[in-house]
C-alpha positions in Angstrom: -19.9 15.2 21.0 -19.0 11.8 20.5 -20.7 8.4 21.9 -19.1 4.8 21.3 -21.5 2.1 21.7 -20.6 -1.6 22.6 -20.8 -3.6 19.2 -23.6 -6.0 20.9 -25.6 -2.5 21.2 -24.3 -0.9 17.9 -25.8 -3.9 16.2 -29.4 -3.7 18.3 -29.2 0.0 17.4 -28.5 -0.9 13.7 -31.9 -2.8 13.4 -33.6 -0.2 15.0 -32.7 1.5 12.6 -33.6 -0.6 9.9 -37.0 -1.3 11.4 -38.0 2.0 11.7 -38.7 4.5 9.3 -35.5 6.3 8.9 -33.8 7.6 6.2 -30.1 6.7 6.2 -27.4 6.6 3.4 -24.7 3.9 4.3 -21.2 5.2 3.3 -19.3 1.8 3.0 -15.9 3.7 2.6 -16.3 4.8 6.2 -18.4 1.8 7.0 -21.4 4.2 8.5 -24.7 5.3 8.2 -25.7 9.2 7.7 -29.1 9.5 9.6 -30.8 12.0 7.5 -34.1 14.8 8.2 -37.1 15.1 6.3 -35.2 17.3 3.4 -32.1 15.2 3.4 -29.6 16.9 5.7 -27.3 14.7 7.8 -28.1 15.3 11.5 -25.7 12.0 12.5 -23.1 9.6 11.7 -23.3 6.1 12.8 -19.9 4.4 12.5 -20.6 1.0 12.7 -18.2 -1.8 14.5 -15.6 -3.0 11.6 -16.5 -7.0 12.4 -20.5 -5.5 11.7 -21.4 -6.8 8.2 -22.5 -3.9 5.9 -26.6 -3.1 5.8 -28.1 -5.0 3.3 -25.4 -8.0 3.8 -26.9 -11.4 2.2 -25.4 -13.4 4.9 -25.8 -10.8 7.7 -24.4 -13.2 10.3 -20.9 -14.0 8.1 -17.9 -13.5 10.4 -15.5 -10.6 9.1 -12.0 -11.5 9.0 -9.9 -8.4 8.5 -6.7 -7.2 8.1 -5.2 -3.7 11.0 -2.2 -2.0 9.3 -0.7 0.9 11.4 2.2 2.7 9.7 4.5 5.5 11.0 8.1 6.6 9.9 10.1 3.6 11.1 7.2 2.4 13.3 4.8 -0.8 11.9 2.5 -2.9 13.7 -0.3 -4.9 12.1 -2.1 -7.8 12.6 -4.7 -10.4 11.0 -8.4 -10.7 13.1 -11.1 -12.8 12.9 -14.2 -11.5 13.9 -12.4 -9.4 16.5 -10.0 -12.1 17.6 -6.1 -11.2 16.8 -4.4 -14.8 15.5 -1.5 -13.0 14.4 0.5 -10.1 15.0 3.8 -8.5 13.7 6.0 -5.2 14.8 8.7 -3.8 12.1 10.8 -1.5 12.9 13.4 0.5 10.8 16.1 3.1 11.0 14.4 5.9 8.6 14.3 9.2 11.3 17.8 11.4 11.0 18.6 11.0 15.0 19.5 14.8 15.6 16.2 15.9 14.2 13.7 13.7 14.5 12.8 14.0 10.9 11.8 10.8 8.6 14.3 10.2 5.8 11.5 10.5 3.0 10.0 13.8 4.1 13.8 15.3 4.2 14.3 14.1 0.6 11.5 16.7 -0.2 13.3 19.5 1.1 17.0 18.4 1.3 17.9 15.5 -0.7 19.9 12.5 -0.3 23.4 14.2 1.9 25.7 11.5 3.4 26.5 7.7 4.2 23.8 8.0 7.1 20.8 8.8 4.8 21.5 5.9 2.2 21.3 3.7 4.9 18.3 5.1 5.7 16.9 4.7 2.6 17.4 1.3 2.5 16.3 0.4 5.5 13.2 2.3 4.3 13.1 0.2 1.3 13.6 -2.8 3.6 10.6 -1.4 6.1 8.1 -1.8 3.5 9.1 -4.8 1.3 8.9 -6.5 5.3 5.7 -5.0 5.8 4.1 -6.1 2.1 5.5 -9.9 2.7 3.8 -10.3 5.7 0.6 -9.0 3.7 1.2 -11.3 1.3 0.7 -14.0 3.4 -2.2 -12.8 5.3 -4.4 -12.5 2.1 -3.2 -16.1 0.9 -3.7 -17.9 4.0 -7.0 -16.2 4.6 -10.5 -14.3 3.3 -10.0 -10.6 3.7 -13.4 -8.8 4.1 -11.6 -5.3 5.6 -8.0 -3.8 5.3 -8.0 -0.9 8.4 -5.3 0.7 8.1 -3.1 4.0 9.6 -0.6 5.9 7.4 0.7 9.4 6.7 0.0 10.5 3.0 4.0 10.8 2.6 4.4 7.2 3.8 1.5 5.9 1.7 3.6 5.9 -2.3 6.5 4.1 -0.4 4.0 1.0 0.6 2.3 0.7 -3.1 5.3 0.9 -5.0 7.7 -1.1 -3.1 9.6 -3.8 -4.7 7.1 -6.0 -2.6 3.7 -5.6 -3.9 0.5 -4.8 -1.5 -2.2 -7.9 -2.1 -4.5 -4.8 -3.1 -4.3 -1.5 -4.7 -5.0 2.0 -3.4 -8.5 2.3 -4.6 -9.5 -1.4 -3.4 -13.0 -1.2 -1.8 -12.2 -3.1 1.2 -9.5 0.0 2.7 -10.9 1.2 5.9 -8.8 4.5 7.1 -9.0 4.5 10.8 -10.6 7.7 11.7 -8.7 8.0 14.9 -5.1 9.5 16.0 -2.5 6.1 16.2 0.4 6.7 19.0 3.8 4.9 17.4 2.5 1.3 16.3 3.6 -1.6 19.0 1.3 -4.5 19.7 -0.6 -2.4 22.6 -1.6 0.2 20.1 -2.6 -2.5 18.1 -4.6 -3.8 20.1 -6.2 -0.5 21.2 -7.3 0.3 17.6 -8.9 -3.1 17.4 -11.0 -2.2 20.4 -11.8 0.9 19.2 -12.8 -0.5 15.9 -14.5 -3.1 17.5 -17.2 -0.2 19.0 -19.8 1.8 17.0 -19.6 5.4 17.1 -22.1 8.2 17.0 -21.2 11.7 15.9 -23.8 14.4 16.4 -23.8 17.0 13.0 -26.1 19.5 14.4 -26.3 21.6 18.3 -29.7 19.8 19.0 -27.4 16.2 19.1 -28.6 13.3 19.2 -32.3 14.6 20.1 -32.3 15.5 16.3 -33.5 11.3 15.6 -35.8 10.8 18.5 -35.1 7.1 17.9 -31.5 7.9 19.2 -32.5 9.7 21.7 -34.9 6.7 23.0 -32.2 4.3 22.5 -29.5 6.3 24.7 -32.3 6.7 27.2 -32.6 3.0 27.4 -29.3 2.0 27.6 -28.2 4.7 30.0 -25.0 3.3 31.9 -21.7 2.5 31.9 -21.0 1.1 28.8 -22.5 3.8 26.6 -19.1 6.5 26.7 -19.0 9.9 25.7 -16.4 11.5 24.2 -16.4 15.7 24.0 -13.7 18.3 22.2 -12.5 18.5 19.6 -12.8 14.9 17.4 -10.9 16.5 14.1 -7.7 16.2 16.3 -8.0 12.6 16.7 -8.0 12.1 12.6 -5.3 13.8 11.6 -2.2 12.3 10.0 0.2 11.9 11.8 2.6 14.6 12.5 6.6 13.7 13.0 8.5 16.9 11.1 9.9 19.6 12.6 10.8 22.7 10.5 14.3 23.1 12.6 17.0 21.7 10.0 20.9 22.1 10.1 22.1 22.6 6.2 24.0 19.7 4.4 25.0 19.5 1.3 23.8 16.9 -1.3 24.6 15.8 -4.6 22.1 17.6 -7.0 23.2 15.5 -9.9 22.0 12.6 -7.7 18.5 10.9 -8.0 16.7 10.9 -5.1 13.1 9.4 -4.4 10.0 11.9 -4.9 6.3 11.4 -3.4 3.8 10.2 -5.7 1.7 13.6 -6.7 -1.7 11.5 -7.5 -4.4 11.2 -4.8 -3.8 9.0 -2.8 -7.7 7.3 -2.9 -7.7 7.4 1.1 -10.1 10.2 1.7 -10.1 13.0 4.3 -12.7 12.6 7.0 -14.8 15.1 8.2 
């Protein structure tokens, strides 16, 4: 069971937290607070609004400007916020799915290889996709402060925007990446907009059956601020984290050139961790 919480309330509840004598661990990868027992076990995760500076922040009333990068085979929209406020959007999109089966070009190339005229042109269109996507990067992080880069992107997508001809403004390991732990439909300025809102929220997660009755504090707290604005979300939340899925197993056989080099996924760890 799931609550989001307005930011105004997520940052009230983030001082009561403070003030109180809690015991918390901030995670700044996932930008949230473990709320922990007497003997260190993590009864709840407080996922704090992105434009909410980090515990501890010297200049806790410092606006965040940050950086929403949403990527799916063919599919890109991102955008550059300030303190929650888009100024600037753009949508790519790109020929990289084979038409008949609905597969991207890059995962084929692990099973396949490169066939005909259609999948060159694939390719570099793919190679196109991300050069597009890192230029428009490139001028977000010169024209602005970056504080937080959330982004969305299958692990097989993820070599193909590092190592494009068109360099990302930061590496894979840079502390500011922020993996949206939420399921992205296919990226146009609406979904967009939706993760910012949902970003934009705090989120409790309850760890243990007793909830969020395990930190009376919490408990107090939703008691309080018992109405509308407080929503709840139930089933299963592991569904709405996964990567994104666009592969079917259902492939006709064509014949490739195997003396032909084709492009091969990076095998190092990616440095965007798994969430729970």
């Amino acid at each position: 069971m799931n609550r989001f919480i307005p930011k105004d309330k997520a940052s009230e509840l983030l001082r009561i937290i403070q003030d109180a004598d809690c015991q918390t661990i901030y995670d700044p990868e996932k930008h949230r607070l473990a709320l922990l027992n007497n003997t260190s076990d993590e009864l709840v995760y407080f996922r704090l609004p992105i434009t909410e500076p980090a515990p501890g922040t010297e200049q806790p009333e410092a606006k965040i400007n940050y950086v929403i990068l949403l990527i799916q085979s063919g599919s890109c929209a991102m955008g550059y916020f300030e303190n929650g406020r888009c100024l600037n959007h753009k949508v790519f999109r790109s020929y990289m799915v084979r038409k008949k089966q609905g597969k991207s070009q890059i995962k084929y190339l692990k099973t396949k290889g490169k066939s005909r005229a259609g999948s060159r042109v694939r390719l570099g269109e793919t190679a196109e996709f991300f050069e597009n996507i890192n230029g428009r990067l490139q001028e977000y992080f010169q024209q602005h402060r970056i504080d937080r880069i959330a982004i969305s992107c299958s692990k097989t997508l993820l070599p193909y925007l590092y190592t494009s001809s068109v360099p990302t403004p930061f590496d894979k390991r840079d502390p500011r990446l922020f993996k949206i732990p939420k399921h992205i439909h296919t990226p146009i300025y609406e979904v967009l907009l939706e993760a910012n809102r949902f970003l934009q929220r705090g989120e409790l997660i309850a760890l243990t059956e007793a909830g969020f009755a395990a930190i009376p504090l919490l408990q107090d707290f939703l008691q309080n601020n018992a109405d509308d604005s407080m929503t709840e979300e139930t089933g299963d939340a592991a569904d709405d984290m996964v990567d994104e899925v666009y592969v079917t197993d259902d492939w006709e056989e064509d014949d490739w050139d195997a003396d032909e080099p084709y492009l091969e996924d990076d095998e190092e760890d990616d440095d965007i961790v798994e969430w729970d």
